[in-house]
C-alpha positions in Angstrom: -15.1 112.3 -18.5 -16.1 108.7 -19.4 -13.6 106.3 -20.0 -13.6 102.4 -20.7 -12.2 100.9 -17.4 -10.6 97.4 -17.0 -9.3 94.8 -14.6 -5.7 93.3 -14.5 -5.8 91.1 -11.4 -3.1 88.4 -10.2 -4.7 86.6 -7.2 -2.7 88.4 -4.2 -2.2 86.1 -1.5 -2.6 88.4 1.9 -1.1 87.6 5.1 -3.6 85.8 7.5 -5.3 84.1 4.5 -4.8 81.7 1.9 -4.2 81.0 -2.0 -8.0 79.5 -2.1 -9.2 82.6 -0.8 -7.4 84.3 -3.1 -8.7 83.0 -6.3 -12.6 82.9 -4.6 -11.8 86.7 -4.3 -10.8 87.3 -7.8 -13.6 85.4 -9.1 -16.0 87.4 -6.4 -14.0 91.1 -7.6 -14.8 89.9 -11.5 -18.8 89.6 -10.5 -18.5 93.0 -8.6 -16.3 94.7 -11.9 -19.2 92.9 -14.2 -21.9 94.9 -12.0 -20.3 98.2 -12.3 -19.7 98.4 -16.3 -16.1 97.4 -16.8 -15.3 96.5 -19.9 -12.4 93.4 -19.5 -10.9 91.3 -16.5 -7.6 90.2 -17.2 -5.6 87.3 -15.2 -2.1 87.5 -15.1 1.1 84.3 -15.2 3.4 84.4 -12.4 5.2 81.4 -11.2 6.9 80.6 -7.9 5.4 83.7 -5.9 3.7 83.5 -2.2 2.1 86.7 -2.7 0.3 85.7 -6.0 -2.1 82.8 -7.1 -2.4 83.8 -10.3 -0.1 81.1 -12.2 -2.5 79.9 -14.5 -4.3 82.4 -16.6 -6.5 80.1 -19.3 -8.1 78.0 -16.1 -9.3 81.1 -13.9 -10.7 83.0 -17.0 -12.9 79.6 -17.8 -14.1 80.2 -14.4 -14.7 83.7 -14.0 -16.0 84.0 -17.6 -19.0 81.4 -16.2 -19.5 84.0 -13.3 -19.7 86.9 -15.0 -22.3 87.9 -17.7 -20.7 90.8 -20.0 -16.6 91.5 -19.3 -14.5 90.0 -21.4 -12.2 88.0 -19.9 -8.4 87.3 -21.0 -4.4 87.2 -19.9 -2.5 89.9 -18.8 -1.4 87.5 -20.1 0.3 84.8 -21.6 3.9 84.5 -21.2 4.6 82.3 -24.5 8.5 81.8 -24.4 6.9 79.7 -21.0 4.6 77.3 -23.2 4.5 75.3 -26.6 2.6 77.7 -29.0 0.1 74.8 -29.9 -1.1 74.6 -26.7 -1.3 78.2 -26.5 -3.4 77.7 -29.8 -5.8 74.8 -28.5 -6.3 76.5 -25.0 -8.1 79.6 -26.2 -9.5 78.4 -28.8 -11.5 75.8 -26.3 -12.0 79.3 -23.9 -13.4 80.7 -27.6 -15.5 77.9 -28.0 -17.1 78.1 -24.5 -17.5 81.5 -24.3 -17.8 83.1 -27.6 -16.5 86.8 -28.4 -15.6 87.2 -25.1 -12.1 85.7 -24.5 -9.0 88.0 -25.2 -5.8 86.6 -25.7 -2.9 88.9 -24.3 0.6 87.4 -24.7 4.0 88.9 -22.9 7.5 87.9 -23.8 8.7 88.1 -20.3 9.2 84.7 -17.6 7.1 86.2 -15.1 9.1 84.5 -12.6 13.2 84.0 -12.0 15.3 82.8 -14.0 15.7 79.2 -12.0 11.8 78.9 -12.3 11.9 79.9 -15.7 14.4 77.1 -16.6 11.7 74.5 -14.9 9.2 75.9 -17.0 11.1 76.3 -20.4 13.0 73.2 -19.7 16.4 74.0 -21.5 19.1 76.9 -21.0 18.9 77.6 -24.6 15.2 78.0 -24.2 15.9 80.6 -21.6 16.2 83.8 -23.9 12.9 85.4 -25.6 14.7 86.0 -28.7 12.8 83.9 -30.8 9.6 85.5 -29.5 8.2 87.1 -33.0 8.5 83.2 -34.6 7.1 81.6 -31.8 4.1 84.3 -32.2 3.8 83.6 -36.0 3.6 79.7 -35.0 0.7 80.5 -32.5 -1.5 81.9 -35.9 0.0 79.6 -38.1 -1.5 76.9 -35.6 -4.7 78.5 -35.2 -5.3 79.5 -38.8 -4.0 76.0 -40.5 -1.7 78.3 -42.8 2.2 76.9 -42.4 3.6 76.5 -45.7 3.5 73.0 -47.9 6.6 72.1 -46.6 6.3 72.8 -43.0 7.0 70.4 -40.3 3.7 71.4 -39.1 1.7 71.3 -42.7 -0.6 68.8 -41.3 -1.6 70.2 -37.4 -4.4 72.0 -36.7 -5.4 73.3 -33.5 -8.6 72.1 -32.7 -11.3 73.0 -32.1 -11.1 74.3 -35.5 -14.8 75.6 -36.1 -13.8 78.8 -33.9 -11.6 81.5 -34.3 -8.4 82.4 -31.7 -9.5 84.6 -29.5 -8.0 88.5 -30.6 -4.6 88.9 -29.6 -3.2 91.4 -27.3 0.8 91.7 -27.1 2.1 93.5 -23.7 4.7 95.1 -22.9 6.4 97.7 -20.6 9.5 99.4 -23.4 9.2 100.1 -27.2 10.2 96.9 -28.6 6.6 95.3 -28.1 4.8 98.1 -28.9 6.8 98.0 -32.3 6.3 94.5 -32.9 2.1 94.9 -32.2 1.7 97.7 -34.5 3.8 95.4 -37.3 1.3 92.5 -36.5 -2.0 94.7 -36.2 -2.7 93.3 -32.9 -3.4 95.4 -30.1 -1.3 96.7 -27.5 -1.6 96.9 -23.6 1.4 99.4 -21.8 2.6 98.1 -18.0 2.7 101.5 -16.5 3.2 100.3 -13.0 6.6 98.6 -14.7 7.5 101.4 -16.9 6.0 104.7 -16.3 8.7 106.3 -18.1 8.4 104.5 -21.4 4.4 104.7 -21.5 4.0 107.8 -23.8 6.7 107.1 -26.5 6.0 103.5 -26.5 2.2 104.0 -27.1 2.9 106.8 -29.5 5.2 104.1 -31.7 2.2 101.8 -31.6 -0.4 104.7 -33.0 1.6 106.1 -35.2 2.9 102.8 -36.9 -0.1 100.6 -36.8 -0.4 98.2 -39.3 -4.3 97.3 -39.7 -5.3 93.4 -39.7 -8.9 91.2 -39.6 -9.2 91.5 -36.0 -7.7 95.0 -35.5 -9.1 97.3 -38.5 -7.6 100.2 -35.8 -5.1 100.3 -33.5 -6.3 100.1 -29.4 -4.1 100.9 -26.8 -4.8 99.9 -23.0 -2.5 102.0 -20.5 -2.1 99.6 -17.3 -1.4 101.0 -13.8 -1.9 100.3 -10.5 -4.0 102.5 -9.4 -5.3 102.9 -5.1 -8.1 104.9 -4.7 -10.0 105.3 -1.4 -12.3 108.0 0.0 -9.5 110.1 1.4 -5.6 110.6 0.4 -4.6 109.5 3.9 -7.1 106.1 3.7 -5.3 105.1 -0.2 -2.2 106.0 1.0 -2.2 103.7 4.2 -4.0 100.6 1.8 -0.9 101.6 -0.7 1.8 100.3 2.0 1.0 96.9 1.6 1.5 97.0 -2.5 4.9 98.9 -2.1 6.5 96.9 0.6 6.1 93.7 -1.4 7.3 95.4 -4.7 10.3 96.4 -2.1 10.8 93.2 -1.2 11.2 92.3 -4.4 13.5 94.8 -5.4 15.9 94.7 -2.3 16.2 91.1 -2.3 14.2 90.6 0.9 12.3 87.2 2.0 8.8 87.4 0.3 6.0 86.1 1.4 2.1 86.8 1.7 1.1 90.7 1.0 1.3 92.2 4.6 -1.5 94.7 5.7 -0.4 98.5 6.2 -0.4 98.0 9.8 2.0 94.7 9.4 4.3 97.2 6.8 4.2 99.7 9.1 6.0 97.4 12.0 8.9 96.6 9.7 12.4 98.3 10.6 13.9 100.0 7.3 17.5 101.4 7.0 18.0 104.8 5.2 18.8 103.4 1.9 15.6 100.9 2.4 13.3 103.9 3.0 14.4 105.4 -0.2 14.0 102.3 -2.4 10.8 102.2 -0.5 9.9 105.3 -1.3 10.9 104.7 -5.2 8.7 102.0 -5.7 5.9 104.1 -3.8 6.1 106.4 -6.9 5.2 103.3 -9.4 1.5 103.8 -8.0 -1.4 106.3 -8.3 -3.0 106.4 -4.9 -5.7 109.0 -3.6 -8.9 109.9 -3.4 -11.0 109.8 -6.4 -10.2 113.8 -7.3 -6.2 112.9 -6.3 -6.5 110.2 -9.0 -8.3 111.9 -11.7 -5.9 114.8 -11.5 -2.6 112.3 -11.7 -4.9 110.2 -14.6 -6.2 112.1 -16.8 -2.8 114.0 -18.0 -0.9 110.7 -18.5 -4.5 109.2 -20.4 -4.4 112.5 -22.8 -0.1 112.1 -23.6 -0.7 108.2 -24.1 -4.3 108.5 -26.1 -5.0 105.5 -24.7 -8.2 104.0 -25.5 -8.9 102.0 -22.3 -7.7 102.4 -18.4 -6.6 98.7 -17.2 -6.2 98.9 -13.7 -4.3 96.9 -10.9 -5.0 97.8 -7.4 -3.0 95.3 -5.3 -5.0 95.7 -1.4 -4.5 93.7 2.1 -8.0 94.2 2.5 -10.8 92.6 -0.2 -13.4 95.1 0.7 -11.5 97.7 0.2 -9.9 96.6 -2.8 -13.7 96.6 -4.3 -14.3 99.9 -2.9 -11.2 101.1 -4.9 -12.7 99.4 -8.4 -15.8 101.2 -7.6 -14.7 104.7 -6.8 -12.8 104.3 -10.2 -16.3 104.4 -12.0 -16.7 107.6 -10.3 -13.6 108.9 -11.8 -13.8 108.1 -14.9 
């Protein structure tokens, strides 16, 4: 079965190692992806994290973009209620300039933080809600296209430079409501399995079946994202998969967080009962196994989405094996 296969990558910071390291191993994981046929390498925006580097999405795809030779690279993504739409505008636009057709702009609606670090960011309480998220969108193409109406505020800015085209746009989400609001705009549409796994088929259905064509977007395309472990045997992924769950737990059960732990680091932390089966919840967010475990949880949830592209997240202590999990992937698929 060939598939398209993807990237979504946030930097993780790993215990005995640093946030440098972490960013020269995405860029070094985007080379290796680039090599092996993937299709796109998307950097996600999280703020106030020690177990993630990825804050800044538009200045590591400049960097990896230089790198590598055919992925696109884009956000997974964006977190616009977080920035001034304008600046959204002039940022990938400049990425568009650099690197022609090969810059993808995915927005999400979501703080990718807390709430006190989303106030820093945003500025104001009354900035704090994403209700206003479909206007600020619309004020991102107005920007970029130089169509606000005659009496606009904004009439007379244009986001330069203004001899390239915004990069396509890609709204994400993890419930209906985005997936509704991408097929209305005709943009596409990338599902956060690992977030959601619930929501993934009826959400993506919505998108297909209401689809709206536009300029950049004649069809609709659908990318399923997961986080996916794959190693050479069941036992190998699900001992790399420790290191992933524990610090999804640790979110979840409002424990201290810090650098990803290796399995054998996990492994040494005392759990409770009712820690073990949170624990044992958030395990169930990822598909881990060998490559033959993996196809056979994939390929049923691929045909009920029809997703058109696999974006995958594998979260690993170890960098080597994290490449070795991207590469078994093109075995899969």
């Amino acid at each position: 079965m060939a598939f398209p296969l993807s990237v979504l990558d946030v930097s993780p910071v790993v215990s005995g190692s640093s946030s440098s390291q972490a960013l020269r191993n995405s860029i070094d994981l985007a080379r290796f992806v680039d090599e092996r046929g993937y299709t796109r390498f998307w950097l996600a925006e999280h703020h106030n994290s020690s177990s993630i580097a990825s804050t800044t999405p538009e200045i590591m795809i400049g960097q990896i973009a230089r790198e590598t030779q055919h992925l696109r690279v884009g956000s997974g993504g964006v977190m616009l209620p977080n920035h001034a739409p304008f600046k959204v505008a002039e940022s990938f636009k400049l990425l568009e300039a650099l690197y022609p057709e090969r810059i993808d702009l995915g927005i999400g609606r979501a703080p990718g933080t807390d709430m006190q670090t989303a106030l820093a960011l945003r500025r104001s309480k009354e900035a704090l809600n994403a209700e206003d998220f479909p206007q600020e969108l619309e004020q991102l193409l107005a920007f970029a296209e130089g169509n606000f109406p005659t009496n606009h505020p904004f009439k007379s800015v244009m986001a330069y430079p203004n001899d390239v085209t915004l990069p396509p746009i890609w709204l994400l989400g993890s419930s209906g409501y985005s997936s509704q609001l991408a097929a209305s705009m005709g943009t596409g549409f990338s599902f956060a399995h690992h977030i959601n796994g619930d929501a993934a088929v009826q959400a993506m259905t919505i998108y297909r079946e209401t689809f709206q064509p536009s300029k950049q977007f004649p069809q609709p395309h659908a990318i399923l994202a997961a986080s996916v472990i794959c190693a050479d045997t069941d036992e190998e992924a699900e001992d790399l998969a420790l290191s992933v769950t524990f610090a999804f737990f640790s979110l979840y059960a409002g424990r201290a967080r810090g650098p990803m732990l290796s399995p054998e680091e996990v492994k040494a932390q005392p759990l409770t009962n009712y820690e073990r089966g949170i624990f044992q919840s958030v395990r169930e967010r990822h598909i881990v196994g060998s490559p033959s475990t993996v196809r056979a949880q994939l390929t049923p949830l691929l045909e009920q989405t029809q997703a058109d592209e696999l974006m995958i997240l594998s979260m690993v202590h170890d960098h080597a094996a994290r490449k070795h999990s991207y590469d078994l992937m093109t075995t899969v698929f």
